[in-house]
Backbone bond lengths (Angstrom), bond angles and torsions (degrees), N, CA, C in turn:
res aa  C-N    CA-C-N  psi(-1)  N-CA   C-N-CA  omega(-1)  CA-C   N-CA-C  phi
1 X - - - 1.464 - - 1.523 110.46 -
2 X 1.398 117.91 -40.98 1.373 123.67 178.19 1.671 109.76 -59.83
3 X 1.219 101.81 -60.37 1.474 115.67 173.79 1.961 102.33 -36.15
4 X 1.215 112.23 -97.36 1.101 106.62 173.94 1.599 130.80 -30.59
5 X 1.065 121.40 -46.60 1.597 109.77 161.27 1.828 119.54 -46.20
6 X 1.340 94.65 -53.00 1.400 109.35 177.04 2.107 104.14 -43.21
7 X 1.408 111.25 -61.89 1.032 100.84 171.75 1.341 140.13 -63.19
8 X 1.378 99.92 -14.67 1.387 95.28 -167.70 1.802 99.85 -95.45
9 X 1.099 118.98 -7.60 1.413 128.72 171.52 1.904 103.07 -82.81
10 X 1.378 101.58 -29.51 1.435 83.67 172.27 1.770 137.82 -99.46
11 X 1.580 83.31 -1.63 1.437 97.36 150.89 1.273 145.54 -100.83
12 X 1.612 108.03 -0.15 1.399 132.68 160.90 1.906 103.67 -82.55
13 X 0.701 120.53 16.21 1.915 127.25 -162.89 1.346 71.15 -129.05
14 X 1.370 125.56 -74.15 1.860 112.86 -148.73 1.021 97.17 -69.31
15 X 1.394 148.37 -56.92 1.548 143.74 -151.43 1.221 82.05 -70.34
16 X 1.414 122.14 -80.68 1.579 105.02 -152.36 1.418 123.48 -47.23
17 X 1.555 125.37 -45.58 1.443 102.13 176.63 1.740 123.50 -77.70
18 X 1.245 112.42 3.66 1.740 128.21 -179.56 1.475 101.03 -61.13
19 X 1.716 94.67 -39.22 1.600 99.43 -172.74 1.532 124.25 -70.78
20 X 1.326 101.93 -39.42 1.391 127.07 175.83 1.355 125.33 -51.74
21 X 1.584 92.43 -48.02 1.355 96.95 175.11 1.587 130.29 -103.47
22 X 1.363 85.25 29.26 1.786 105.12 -175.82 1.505 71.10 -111.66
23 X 1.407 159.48 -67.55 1.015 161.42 -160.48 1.668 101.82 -34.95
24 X 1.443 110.62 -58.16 1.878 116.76 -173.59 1.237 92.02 -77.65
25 X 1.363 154.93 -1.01 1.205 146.01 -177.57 1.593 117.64 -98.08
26 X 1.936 95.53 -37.25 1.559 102.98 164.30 1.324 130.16 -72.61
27 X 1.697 101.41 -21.42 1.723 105.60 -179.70 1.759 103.45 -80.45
28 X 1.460 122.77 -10.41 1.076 120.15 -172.02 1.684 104.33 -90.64
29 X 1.065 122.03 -37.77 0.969 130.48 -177.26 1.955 116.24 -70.91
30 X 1.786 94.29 -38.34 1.864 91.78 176.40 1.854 90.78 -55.31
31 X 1.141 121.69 -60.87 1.326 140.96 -166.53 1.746 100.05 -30.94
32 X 1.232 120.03 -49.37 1.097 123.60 -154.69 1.852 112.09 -95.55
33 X 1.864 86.74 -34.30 1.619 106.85 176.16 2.146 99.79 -76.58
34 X 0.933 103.01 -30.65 1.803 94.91 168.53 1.262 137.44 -72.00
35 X 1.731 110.15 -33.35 1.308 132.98 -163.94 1.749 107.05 76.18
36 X 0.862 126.39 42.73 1.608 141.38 132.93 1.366 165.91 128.97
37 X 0.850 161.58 -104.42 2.209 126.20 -139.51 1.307 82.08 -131.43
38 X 1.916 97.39 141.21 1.344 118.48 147.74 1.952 112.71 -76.61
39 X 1.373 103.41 28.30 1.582 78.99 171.13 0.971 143.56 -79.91
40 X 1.117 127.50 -15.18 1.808 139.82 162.55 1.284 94.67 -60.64
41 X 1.430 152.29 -0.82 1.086 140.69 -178.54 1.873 109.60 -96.69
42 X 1.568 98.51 4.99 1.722 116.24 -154.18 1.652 94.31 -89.48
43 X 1.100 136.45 175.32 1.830 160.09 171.57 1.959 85.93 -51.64
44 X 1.516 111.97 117.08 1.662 106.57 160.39 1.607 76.98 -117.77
45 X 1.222 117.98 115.82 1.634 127.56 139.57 1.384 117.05 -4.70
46 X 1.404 118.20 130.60 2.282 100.82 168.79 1.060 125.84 39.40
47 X 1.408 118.94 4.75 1.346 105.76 162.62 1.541 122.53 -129.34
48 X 1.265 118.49 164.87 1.499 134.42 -139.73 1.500 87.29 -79.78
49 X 1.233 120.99 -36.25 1.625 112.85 -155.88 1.800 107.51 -102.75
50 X 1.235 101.02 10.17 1.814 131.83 171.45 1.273 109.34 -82.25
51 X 1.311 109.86 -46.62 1.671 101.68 -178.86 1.007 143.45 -55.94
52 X 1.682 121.04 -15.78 0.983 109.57 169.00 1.927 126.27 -96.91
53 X 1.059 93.81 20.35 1.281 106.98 172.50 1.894 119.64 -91.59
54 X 1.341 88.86 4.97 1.679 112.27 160.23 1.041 96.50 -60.73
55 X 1.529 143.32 -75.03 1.341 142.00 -160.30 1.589 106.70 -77.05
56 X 1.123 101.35 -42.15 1.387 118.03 -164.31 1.772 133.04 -57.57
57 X 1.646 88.22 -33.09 1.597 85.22 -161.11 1.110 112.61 -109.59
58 X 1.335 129.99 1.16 1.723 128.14 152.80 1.422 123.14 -51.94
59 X 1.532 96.35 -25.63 1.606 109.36 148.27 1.616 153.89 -55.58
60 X 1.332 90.65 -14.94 1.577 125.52 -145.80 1.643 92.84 -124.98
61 X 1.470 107.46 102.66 2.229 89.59 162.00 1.750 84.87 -149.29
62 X 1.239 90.06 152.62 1.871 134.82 -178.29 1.000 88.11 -44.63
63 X 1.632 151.75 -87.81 1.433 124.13 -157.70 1.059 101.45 -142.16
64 X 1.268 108.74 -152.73 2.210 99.78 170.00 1.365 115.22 -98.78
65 X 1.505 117.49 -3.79 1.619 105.23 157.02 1.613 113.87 -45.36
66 X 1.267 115.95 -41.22 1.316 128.06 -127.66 1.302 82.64 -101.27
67 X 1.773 127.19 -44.83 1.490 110.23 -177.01 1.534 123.01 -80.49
68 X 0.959 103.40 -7.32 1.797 124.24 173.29 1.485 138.77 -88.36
69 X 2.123 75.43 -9.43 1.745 77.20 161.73 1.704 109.39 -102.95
70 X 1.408 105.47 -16.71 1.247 125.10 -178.24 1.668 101.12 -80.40
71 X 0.627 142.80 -0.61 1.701 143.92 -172.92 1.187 110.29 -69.43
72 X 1.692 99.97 -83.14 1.864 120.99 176.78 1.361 110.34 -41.68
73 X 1.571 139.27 -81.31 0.987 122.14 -178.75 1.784 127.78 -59.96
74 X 1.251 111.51 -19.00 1.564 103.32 161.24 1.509 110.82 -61.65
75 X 1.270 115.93 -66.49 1.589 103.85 -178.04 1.371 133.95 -52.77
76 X 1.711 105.07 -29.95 1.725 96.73 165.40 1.266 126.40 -78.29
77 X 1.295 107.32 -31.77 1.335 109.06 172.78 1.669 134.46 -51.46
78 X 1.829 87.79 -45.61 1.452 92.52 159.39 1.109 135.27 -69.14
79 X 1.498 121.75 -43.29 0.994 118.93 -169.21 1.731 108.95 -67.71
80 X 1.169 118.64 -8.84 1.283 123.53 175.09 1.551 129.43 -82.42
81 X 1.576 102.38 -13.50 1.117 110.75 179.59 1.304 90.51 -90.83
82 X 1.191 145.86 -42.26 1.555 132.41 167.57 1.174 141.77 -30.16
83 X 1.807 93.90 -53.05 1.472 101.34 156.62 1.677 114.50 -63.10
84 X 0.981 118.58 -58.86 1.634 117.21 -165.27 1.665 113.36 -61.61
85 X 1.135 108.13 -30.92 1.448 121.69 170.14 1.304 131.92 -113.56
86 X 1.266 122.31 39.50 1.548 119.73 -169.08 1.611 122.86 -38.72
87 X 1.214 91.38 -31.26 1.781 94.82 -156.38 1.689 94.99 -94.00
88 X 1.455 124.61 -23.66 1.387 114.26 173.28 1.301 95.68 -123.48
89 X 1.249 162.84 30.64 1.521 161.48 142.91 1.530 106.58 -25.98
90 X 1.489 137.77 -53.59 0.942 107.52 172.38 1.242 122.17 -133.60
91 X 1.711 113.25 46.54 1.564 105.61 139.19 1.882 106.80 -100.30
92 X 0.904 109.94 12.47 1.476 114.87 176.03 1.655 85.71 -93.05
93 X 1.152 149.14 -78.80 1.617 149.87 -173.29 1.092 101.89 -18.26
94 X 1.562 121.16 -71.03 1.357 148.08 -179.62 1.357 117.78 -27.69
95 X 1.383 94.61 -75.71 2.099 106.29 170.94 1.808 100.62 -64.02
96 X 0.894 135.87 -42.34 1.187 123.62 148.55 1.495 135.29 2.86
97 X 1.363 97.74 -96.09 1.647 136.10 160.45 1.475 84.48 -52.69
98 X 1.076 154.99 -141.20 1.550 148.23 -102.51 1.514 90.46 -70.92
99 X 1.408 107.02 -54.29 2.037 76.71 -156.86 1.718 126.46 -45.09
100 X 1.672 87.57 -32.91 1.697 96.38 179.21 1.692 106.97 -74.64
101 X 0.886 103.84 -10.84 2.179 95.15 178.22 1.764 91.68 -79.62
102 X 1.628 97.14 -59.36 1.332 109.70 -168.83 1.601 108.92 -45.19
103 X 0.897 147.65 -28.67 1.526 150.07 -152.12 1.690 95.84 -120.04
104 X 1.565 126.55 -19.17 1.346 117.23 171.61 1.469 106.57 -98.18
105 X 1.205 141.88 1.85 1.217 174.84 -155.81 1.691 102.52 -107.51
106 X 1.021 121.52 -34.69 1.700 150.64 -171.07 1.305 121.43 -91.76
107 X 2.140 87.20 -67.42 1.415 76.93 -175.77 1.411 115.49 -149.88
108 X 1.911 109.44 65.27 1.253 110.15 -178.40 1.266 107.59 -117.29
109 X 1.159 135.50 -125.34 1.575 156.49 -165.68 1.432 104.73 -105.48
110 X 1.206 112.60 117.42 1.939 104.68 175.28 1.418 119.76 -91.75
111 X 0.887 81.25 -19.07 2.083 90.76 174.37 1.315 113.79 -62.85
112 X 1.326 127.77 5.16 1.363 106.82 -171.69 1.842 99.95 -174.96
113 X 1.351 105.47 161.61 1.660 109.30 -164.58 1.560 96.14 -96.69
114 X 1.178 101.13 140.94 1.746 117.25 -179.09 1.070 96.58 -92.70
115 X 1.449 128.84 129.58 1.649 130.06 171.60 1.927 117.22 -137.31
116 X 1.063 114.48 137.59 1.734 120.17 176.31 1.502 105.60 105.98
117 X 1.494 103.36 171.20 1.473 115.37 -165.19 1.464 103.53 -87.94
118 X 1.536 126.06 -7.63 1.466 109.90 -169.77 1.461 118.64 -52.97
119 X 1.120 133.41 -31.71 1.560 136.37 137.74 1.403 118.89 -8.16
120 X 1.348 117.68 -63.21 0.942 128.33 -165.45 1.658 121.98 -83.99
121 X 1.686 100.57 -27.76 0.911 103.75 152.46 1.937 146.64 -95.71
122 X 1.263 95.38 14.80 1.390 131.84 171.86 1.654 99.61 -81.54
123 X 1.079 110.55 -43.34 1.643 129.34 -165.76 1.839 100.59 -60.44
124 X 1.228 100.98 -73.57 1.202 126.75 162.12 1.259 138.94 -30.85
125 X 1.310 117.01 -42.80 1.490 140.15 162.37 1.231 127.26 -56.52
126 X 1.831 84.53 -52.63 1.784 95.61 -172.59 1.658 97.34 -91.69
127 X 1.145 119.68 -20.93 1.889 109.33 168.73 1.576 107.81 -64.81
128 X 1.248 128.43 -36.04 1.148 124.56 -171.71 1.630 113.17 -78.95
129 X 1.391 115.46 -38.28 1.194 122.07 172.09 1.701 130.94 -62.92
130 X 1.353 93.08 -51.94 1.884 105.01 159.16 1.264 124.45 -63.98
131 X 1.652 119.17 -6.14 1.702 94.32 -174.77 2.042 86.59 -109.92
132 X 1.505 119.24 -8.80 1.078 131.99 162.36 2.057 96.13 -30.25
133 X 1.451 77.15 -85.18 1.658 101.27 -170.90 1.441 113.10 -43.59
134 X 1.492 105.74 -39.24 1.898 99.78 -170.06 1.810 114.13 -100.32
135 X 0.686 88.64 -2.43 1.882 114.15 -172.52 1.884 95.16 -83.45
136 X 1.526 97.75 -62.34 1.825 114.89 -162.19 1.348 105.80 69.88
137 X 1.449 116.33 43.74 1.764 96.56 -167.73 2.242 92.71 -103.08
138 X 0.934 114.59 136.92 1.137 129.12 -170.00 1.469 100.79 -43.40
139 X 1.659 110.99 -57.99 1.932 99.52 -151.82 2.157 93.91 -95.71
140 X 1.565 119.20 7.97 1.320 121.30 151.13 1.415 114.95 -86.16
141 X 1.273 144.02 -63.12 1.175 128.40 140.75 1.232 131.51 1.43
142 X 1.380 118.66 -80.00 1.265 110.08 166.60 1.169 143.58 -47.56
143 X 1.781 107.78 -38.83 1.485 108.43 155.64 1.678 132.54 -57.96
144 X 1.417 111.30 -18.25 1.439 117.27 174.38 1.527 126.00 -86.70
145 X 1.492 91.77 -16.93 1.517 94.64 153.77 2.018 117.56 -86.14
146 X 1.031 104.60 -25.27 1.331 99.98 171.30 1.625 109.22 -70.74
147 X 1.094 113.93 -43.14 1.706 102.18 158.76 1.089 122.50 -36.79
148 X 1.601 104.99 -62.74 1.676 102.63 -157.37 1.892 97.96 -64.89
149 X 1.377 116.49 -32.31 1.558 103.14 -162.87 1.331 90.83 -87.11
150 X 1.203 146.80 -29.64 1.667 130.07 175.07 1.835 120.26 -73.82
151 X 1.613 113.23 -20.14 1.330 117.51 161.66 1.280 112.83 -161.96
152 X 1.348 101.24 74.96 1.667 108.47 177.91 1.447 86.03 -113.62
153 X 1.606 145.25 35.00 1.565 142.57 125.00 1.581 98.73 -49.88
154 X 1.323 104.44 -44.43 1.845 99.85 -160.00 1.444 130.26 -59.10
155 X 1.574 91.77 5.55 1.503 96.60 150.94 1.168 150.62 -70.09
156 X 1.438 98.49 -26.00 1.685 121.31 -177.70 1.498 78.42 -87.08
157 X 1.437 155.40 8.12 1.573 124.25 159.60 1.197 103.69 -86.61
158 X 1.680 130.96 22.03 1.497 113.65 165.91 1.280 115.30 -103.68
159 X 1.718 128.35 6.54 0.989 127.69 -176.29 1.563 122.08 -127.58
160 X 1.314 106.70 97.35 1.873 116.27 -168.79 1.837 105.64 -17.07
161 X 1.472 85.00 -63.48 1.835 92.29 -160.35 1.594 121.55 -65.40
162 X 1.347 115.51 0.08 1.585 122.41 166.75 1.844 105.25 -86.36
163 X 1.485 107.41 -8.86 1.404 80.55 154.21 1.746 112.73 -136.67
164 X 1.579 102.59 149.36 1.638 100.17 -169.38 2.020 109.80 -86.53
165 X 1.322 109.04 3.56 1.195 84.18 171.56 2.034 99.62 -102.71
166 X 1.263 89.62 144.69 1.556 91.16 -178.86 1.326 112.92 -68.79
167 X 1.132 137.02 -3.42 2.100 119.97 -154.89 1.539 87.64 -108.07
168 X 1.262 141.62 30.26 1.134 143.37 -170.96 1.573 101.78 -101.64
169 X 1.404 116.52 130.55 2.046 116.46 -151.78 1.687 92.18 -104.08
170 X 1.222 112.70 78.80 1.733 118.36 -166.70 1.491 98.45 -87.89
171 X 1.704 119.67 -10.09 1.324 117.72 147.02 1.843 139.58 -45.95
172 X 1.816 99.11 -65.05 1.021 92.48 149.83 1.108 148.17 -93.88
173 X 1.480 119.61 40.45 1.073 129.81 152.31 1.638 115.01 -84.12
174 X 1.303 116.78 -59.02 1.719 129.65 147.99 1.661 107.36 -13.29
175 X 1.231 96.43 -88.71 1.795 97.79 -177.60 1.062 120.98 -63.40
176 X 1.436 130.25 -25.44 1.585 112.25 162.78 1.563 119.70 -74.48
177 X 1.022 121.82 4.57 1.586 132.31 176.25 1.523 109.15 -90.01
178 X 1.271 98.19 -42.84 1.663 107.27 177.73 1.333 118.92 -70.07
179 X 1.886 115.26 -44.23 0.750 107.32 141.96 1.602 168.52 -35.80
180 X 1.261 105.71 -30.10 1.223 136.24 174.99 1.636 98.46 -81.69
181 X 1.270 109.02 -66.51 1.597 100.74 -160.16 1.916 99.92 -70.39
182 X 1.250 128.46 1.29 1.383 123.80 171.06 1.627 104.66 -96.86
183 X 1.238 113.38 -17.05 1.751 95.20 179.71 1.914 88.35 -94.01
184 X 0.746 152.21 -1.50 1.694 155.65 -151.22 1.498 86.68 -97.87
185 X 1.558 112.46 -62.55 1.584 107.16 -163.29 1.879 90.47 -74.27
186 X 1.431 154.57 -31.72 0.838 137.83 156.28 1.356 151.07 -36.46
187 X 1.368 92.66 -50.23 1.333 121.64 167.47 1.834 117.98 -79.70
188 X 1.345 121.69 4.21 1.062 118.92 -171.85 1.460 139.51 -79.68
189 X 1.557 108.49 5.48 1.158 124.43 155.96 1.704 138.49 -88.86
190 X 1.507 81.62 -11.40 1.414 108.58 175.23 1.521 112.53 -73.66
191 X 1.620 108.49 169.00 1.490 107.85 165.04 1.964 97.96 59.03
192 X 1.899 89.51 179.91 1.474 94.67 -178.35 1.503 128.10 -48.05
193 X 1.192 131.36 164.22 1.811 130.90 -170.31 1.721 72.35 -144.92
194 X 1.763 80.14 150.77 1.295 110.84 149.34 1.463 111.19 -46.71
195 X 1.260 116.43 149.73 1.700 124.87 169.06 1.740 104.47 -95.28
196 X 1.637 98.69 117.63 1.143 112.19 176.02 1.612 115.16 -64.10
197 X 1.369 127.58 160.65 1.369 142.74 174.52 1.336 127.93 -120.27
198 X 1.501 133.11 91.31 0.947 122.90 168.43 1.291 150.95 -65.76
199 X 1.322 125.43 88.05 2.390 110.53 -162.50 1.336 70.81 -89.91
200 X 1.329 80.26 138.42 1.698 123.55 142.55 1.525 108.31 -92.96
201 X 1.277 112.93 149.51 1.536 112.32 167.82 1.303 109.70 -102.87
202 X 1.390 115.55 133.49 1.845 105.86 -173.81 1.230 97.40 -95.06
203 X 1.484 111.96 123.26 1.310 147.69 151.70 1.383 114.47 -11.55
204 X 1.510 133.89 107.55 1.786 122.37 -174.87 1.262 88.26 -111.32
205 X 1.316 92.10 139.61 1.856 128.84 157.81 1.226 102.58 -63.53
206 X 1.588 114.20 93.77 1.271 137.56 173.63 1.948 119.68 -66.49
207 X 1.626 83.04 -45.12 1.163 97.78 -169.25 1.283 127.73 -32.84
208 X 1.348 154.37 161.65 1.601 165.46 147.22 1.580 110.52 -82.76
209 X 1.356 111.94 108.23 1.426 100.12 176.14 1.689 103.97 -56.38
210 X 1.329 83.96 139.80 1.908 108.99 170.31 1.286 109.86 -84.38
211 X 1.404 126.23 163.83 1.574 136.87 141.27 1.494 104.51 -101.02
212 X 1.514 92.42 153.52 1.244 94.18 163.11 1.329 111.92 -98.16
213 X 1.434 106.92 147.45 1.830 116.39 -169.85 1.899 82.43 -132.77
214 X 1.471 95.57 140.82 1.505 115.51 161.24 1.496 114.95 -56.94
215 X 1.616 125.54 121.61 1.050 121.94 160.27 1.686 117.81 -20.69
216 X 1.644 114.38 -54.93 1.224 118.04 -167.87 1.738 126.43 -50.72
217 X 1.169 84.49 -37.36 1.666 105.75 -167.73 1.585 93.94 -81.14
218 X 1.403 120.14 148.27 1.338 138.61 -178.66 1.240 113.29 -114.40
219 X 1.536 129.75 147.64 1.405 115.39 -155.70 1.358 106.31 -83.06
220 X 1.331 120.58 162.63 1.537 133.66 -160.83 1.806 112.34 56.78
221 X 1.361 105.08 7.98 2.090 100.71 -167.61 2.336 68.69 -93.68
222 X 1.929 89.64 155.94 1.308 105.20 150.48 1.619 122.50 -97.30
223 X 1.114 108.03 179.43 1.250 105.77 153.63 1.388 152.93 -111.11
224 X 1.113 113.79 109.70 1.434 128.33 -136.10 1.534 99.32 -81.72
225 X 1.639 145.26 1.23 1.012 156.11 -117.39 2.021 83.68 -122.06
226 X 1.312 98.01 -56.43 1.278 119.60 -167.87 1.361 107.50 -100.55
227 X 1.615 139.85 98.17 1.560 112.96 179.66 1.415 106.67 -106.79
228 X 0.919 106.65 164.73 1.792 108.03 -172.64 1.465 99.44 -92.33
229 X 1.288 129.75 126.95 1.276 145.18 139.70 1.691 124.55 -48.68
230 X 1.925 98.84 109.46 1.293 97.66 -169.33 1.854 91.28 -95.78
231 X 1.618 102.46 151.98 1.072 119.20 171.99 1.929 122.34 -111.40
232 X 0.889 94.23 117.71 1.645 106.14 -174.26 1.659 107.13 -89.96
233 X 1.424 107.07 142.19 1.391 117.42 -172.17 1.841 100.97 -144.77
234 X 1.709 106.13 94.14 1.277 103.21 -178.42 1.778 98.58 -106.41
235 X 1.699 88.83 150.95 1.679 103.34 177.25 1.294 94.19 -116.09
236 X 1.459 114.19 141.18 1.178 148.84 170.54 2.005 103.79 -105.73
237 X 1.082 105.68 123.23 1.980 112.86 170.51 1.436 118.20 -145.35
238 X 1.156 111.48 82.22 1.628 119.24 167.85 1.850 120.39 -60.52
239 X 1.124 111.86 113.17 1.747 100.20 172.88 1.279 131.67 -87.31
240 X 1.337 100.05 14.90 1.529 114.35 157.09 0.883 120.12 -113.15
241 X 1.386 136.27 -20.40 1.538 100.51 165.05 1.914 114.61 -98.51
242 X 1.102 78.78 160.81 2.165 97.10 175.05 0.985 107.35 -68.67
243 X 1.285 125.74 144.39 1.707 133.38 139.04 1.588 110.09 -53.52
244 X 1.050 97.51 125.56 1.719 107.31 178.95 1.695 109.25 -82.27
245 X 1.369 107.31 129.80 1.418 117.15 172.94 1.460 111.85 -57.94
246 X 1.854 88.49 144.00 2.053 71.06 -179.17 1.790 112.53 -114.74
């Protein structure tokens, strides 16, 4: 029964993000099959006509380098939060996706439109990795080390000057990290727990063996019912006389 749940949660994880991300693959492709970009549709900073690129622009990336590097770790990631979270998998995605637009929306670069899911998958990473760590649950753990060794580069996306072309959104990379590790401590009752341990303390036989003593008798009294017969053994030794031969 376990087994089968297990699978069937891990094939509700693959389909669903397969779909999703056939979804950023189809908007790339109308894009490409039209001759051209939803990017004005991407995060403009402070401004009114930016906002909707909250929803919008994890949808939205610069060419197909850009959605192909973003692919692989969107789909495992997600699909992993499916498994690990079935029952909130995707209103956890959800708050995800906006808080990190919403917070680059706030507080990134205004000069220019933020576009693609790396946000989102920043989000993702670092939720999966922090509840690893604060949880201690063995098969989360383990997955956060499979993060860190399959994209623990994605650190250097928090720092502008490790890369020389500028249009690189090292914001939302920032806020989806933050993000992530603030829904992790939220979310941390959720999904797998450590397996609790119960000791019992085993009970010691304290007791002192007893005798049994007759109600009648009072402590330190004997019993006078029964008296013990003392036996006397006197020697007699004369040094005058001999032992007689026998």
């Amino acid at each position: 029964m376990v087994l089968q749940d297990e699978k069937r949660r891990l094939v509700t994880g693959v389909v669903t993000f397969a779909i999703i991300t056939a979804v950023l693959w189809l908007v790339k492709g109308v894009e490409l099959a039209g001759g051209f970009s939803f990017g004005t549709l991407g995060i403009l900073p402070l401004q009114a006509r930016g906002l909707p690129g909250i929803i919008f622009s994890p949808l939205i990336h610069a060419d197909l380098a850009h959605l192909t590097a973003n692919s692989a770790p969107f789909f495992l990631l997600g699909a992993a939060l499916v498994y690990y979270y079935p029952k909130e998998a995707m209103k956890i995605f959800i708050q995800l996706w906006l808080i990190t637009g919403l917070w680059v929306w706030l507080f990134a670069r205004g000069n220019s439109f933020h576009v693609g899911a790396s946000g989102v998958v920043y989000a993702l990473a670092s939720f999966h990795f922090t509840n690893g760590l604060i949880k201690r649950e063995p098969r989360l753990m383990a997955f956060g080390l499979l993060v860190i060794f399959l994209y623990g580069s994605m650190i250097w996306g928090f720092f502008p000057d490790f890369f020389p072309e500028k249009n690189i959104s090292w914001e939302s990379h920032l806020m989806g990290a933050v993000a992530g590790f603030v829904m992790a401590l939220y979310y941390r009752k959720s999904g797998p727990q450590p397996k609790q341990y119960d000791w019992e303390d085993e009970e010691e036989d304290t007791e002192t063996p007893t005798t049994d003593i007759p109600d009648d008798i009072a402590p330190g009294a004997t019993d006078q019912t029964a008296p013990a017969k003392e036996i006397q053994i006197s020697y007699e030794y004369s040094p005058d006389k001999k032992p007689k031969p026998e």
